[in-house]
Residue frames relative to the residue before (quaternion, step in Angstrom):
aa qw qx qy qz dx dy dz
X 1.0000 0.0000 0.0000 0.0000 0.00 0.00 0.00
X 0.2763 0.8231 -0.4030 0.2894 3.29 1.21 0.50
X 0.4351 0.6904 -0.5085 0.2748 3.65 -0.15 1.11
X 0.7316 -0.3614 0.4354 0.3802 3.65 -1.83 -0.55
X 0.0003 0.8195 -0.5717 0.0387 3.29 0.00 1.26
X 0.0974 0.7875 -0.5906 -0.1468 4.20 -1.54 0.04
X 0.4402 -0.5741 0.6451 0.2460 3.66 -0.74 -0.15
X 0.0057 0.8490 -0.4978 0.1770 2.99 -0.81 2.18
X 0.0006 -0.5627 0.7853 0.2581 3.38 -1.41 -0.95
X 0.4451 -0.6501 0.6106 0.0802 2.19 -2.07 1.47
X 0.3681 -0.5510 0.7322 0.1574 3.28 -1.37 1.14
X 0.3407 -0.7035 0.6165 0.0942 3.68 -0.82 1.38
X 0.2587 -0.7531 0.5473 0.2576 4.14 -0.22 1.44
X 0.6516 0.4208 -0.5023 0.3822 3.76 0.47 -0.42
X 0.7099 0.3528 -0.3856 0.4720 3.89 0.29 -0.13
X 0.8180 0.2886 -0.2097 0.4512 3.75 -0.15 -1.04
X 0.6557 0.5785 -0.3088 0.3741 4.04 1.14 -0.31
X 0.5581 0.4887 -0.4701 0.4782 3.51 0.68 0.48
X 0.5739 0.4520 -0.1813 0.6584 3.54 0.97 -1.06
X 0.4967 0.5630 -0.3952 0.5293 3.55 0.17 -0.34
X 0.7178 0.5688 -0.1488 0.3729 3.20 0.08 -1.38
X 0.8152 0.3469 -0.0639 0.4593 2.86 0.35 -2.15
X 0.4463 0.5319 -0.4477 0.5635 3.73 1.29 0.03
X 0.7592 0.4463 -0.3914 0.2671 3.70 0.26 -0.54
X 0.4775 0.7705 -0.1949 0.3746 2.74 1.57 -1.11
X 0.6384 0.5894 -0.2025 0.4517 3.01 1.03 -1.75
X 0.7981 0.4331 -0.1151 0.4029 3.43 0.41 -1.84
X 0.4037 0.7164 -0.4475 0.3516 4.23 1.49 -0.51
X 0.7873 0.3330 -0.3557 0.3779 3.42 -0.04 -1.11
X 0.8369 -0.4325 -0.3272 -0.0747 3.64 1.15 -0.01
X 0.2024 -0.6523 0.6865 -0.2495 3.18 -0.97 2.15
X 0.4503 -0.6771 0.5749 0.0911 2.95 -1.43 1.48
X 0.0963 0.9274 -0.3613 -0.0076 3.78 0.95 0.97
X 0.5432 -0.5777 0.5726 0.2081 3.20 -1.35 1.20
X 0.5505 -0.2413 0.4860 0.6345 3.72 0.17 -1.55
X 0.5190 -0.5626 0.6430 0.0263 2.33 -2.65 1.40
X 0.1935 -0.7042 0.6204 0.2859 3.75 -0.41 0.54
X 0.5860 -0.5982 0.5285 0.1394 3.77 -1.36 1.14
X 0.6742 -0.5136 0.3608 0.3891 3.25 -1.09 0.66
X 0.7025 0.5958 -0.1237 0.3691 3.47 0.81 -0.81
X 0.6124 0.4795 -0.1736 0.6041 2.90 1.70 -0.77
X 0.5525 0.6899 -0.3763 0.2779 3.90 1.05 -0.61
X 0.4956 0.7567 -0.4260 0.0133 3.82 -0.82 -0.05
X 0.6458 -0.4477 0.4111 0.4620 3.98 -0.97 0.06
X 0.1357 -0.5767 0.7863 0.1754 3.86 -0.81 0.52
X 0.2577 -0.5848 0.7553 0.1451 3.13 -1.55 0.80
X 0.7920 -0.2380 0.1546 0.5405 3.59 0.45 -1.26
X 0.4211 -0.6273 0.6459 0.1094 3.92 -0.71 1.50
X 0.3688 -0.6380 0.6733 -0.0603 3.79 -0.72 2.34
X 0.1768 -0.6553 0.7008 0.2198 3.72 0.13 -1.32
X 0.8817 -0.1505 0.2374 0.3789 3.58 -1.37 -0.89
X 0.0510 -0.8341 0.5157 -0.1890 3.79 -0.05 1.44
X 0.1319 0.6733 -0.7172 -0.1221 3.82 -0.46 0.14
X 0.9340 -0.2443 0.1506 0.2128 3.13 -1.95 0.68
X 0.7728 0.3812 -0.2624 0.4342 3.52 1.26 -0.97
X 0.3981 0.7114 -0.2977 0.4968 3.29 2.14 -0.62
X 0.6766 0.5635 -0.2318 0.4134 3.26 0.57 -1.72
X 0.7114 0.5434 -0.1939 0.4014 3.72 0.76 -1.13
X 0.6860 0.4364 -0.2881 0.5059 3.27 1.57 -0.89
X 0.6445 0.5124 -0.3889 0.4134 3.24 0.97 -0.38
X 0.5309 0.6233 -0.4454 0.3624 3.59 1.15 -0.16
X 0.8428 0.3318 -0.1452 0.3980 2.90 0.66 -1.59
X 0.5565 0.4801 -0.5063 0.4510 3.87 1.33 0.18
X 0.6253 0.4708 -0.3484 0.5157 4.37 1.28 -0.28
X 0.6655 0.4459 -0.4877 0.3469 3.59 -0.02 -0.54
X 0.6682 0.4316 -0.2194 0.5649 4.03 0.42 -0.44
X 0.7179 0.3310 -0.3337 0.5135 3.88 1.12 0.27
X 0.4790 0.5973 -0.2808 0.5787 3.11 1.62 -0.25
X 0.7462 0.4901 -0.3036 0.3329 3.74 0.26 -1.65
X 0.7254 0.5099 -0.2382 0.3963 3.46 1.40 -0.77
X 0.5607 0.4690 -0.4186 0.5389 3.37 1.21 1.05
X 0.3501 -0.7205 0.5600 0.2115 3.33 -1.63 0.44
X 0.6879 -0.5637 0.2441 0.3865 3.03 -1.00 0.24
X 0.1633 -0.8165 0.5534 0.0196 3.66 -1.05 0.11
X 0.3486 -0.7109 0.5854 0.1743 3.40 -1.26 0.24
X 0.1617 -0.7159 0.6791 0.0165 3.66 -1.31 0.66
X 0.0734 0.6881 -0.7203 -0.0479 3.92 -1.03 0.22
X 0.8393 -0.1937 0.4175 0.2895 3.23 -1.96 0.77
X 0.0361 -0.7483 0.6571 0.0828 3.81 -1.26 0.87
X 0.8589 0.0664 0.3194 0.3947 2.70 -1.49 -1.52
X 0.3851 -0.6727 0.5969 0.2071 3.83 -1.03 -0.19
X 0.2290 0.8662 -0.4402 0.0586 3.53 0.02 0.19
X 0.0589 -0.7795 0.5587 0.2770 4.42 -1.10 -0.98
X 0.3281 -0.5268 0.7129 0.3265 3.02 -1.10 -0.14
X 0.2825 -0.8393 0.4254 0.1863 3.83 -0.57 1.15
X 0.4724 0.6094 -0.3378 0.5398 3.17 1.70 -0.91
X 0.8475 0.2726 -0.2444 0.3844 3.60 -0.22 -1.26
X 0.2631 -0.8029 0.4834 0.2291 3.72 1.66 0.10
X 0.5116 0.4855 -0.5864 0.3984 3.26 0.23 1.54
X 0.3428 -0.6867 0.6389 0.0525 3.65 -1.25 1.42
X 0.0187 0.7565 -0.6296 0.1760 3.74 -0.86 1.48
X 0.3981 -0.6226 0.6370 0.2190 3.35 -1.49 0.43
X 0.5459 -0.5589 0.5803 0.2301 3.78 -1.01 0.61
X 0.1213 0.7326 -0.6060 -0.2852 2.98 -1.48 -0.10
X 0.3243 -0.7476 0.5461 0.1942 3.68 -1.70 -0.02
X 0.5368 0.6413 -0.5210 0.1709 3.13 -1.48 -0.72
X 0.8010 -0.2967 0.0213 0.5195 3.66 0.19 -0.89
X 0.0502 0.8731 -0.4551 -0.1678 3.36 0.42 1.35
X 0.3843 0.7967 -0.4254 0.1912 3.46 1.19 -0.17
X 0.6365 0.4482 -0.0513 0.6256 3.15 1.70 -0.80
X 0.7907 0.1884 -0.4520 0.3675 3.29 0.81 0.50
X 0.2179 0.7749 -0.2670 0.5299 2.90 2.02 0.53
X 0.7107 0.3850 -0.1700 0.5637 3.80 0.94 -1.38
X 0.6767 0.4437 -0.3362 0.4818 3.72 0.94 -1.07
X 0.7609 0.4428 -0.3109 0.3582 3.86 0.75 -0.27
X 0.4988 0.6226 -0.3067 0.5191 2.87 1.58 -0.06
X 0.6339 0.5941 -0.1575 0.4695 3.65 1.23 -1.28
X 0.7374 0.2694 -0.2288 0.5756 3.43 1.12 -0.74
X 0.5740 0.5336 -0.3892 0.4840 3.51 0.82 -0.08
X 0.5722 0.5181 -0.2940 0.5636 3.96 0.78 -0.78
X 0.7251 0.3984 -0.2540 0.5010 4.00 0.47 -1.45
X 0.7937 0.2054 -0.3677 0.4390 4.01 0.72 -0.34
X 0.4378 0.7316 -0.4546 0.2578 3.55 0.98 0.22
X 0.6174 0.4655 -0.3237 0.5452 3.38 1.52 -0.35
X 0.8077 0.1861 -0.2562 0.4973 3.69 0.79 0.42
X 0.7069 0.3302 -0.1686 0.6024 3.64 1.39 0.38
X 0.5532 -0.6340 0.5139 0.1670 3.09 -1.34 0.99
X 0.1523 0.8313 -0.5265 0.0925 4.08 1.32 0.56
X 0.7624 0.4875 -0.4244 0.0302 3.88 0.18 -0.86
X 0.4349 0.7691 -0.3295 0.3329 3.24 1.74 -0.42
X 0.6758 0.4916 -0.3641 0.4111 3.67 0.99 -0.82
X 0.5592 0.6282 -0.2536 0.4778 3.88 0.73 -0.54
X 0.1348 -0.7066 0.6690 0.1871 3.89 0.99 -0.88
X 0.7398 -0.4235 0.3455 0.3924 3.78 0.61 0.53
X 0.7428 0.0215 -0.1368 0.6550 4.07 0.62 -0.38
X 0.4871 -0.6197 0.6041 0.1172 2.84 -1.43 1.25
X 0.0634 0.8029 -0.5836 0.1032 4.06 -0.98 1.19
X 0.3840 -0.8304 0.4033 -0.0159 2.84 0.30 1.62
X 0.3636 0.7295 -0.5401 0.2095 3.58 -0.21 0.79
X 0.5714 -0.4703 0.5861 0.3299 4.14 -1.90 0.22
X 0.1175 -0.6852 0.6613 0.2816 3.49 -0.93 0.02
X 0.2843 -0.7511 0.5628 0.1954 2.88 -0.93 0.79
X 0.8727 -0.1262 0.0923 0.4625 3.65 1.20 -1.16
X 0.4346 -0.6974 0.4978 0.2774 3.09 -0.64 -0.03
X 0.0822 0.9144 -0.3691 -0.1448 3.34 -0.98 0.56
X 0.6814 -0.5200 0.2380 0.4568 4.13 -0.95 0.26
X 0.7100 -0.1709 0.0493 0.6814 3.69 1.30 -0.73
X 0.4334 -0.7113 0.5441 0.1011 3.57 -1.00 0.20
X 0.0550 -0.7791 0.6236 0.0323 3.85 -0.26 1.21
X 0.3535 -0.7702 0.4873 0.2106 3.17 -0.96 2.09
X 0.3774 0.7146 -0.4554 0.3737 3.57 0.67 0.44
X 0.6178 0.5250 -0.3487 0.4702 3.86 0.39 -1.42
X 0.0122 0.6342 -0.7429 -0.2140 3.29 -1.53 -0.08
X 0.4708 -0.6806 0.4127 0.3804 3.30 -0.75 1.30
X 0.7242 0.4734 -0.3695 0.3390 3.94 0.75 -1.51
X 0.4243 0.5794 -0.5425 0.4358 3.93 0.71 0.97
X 0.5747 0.3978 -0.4658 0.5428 3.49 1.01 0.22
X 0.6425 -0.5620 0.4761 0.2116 3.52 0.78 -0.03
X 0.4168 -0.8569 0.2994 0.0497 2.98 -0.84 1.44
X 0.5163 -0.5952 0.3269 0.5217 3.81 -0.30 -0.21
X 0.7152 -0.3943 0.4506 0.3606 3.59 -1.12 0.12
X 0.3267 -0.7015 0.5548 0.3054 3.88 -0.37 0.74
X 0.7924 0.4131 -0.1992 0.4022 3.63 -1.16 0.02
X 0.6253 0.4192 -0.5087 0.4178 3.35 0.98 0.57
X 0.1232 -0.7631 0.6219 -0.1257 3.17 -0.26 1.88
X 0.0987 -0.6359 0.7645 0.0367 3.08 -2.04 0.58
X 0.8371 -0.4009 0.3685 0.0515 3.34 -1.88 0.78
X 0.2959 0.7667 -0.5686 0.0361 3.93 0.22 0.04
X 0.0214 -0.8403 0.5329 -0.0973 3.21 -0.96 2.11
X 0.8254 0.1767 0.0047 0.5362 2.99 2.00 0.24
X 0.2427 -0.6499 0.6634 0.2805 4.08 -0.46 0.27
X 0.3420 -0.7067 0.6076 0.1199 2.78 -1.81 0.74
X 0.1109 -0.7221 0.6112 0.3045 3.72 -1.08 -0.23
X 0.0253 0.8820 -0.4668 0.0595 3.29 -0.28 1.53
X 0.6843 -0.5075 0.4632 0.2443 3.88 -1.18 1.26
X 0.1473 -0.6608 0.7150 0.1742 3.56 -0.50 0.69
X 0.0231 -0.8522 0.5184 -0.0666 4.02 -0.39 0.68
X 0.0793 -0.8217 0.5575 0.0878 3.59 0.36 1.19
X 0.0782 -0.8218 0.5639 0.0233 3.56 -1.39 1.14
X 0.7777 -0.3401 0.1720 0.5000 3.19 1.32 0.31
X 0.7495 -0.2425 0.3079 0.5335 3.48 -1.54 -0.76
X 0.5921 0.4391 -0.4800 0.4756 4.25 0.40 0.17
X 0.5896 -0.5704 0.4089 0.3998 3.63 0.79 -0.25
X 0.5762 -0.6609 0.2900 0.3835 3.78 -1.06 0.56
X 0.4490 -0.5206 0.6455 0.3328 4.10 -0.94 0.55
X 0.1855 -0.8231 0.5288 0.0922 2.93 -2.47 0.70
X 0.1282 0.8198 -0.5396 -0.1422 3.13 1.01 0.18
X 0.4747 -0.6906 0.5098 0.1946 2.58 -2.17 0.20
X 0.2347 -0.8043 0.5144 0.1828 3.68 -0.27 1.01
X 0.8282 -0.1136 0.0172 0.5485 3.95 0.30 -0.02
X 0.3472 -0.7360 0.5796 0.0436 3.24 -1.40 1.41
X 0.1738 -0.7241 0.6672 0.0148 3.60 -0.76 0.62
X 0.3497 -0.7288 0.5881 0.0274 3.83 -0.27 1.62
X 0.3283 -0.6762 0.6544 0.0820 3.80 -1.17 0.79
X 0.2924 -0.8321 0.4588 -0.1075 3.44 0.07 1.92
X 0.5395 0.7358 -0.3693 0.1762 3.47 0.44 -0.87
């Protein structure tokens, strides 16, 4: 079971993937783009594991499921537009109640920090965001939110973190499945 593992939320493709979309659409003509990541492919890193084999994989279960359980659910909708120019990736924000997803990333970060190297991936503040893409270079000029933002109020549900498979498949970009769900209890 040895693979590329991260701590997520799912972005739900039947609500936030059409708009999704039509945000890229919007932003193509212009961004020097590498590849769009598919509705399917979209979600919240909480915290990016890297390389795990099977006994790794186990410890991270059992140090997240009992930092997880001690949250309730919550909701999130669609933000801002925004990139990180250096790392030339273009993403969509999100809102609604980040205080709470703010507390739940914090909770599962703290519970694997005592068996995992986690704080490097964060750079110290957590900035929640979708990727939308990836790109070839990045003009620090553009501002992505001139293509226009999503629609407030398309919201979705958060009833759980995932542990999801980083799964490279080629020139369409890499696939996530999810290998174990952890359920917000609170």
């Amino acid at each position: 079971m040895a693979g590329r593992y991260f701590l997520g939320v799912e972005v739900p493709a039947d609500v936030c993937g059409p708009e999704l979309i039509s945000l890229q659409k919007r932003l193509e003509p212009h961004l020097d783009l590498k590849r769009w990541y598919r509705p399917e492919q979209m979600h919240l890193t909480l915290q990016f594991m890297g390389n795990l084999d099977g006994g790794q994989v186990a410890k991270l279960i059992e140090l997240a499921e009992p930092a997880v359980a001690g949250h309730a659910p919550f909701e999130l909708e669609l933000g801002h537009v925004g990139w990180f120019a250096r790392a030339k990736v273009v993403w969509c924000g999100v809102d609604r109640d980040m205080e709470a997803l703010q507390r739940l990333q914090k909770s599962v970060v703290t519970a694997l920090s005592t068996s995992f190297d986690v704080e490097g991936f964060n750079h110290g503040e957590y900035r929640p965001h979708i990727t939308l893409g990836r790109l070839r270079s990045a003009d620090a000029k553009f501002r992505p939110e001139s293509a226009g933002n999503p629609p407030s109020g398309l919201r979705w549900r958060v009833e759980g973190v995932h542990l999801f498979e980083s799964v490279s498949t080629g020139p369409s970009g890499p696939e996530y499945p999810i290998r174990h769900t952890f359920s917000l209890q609170k």
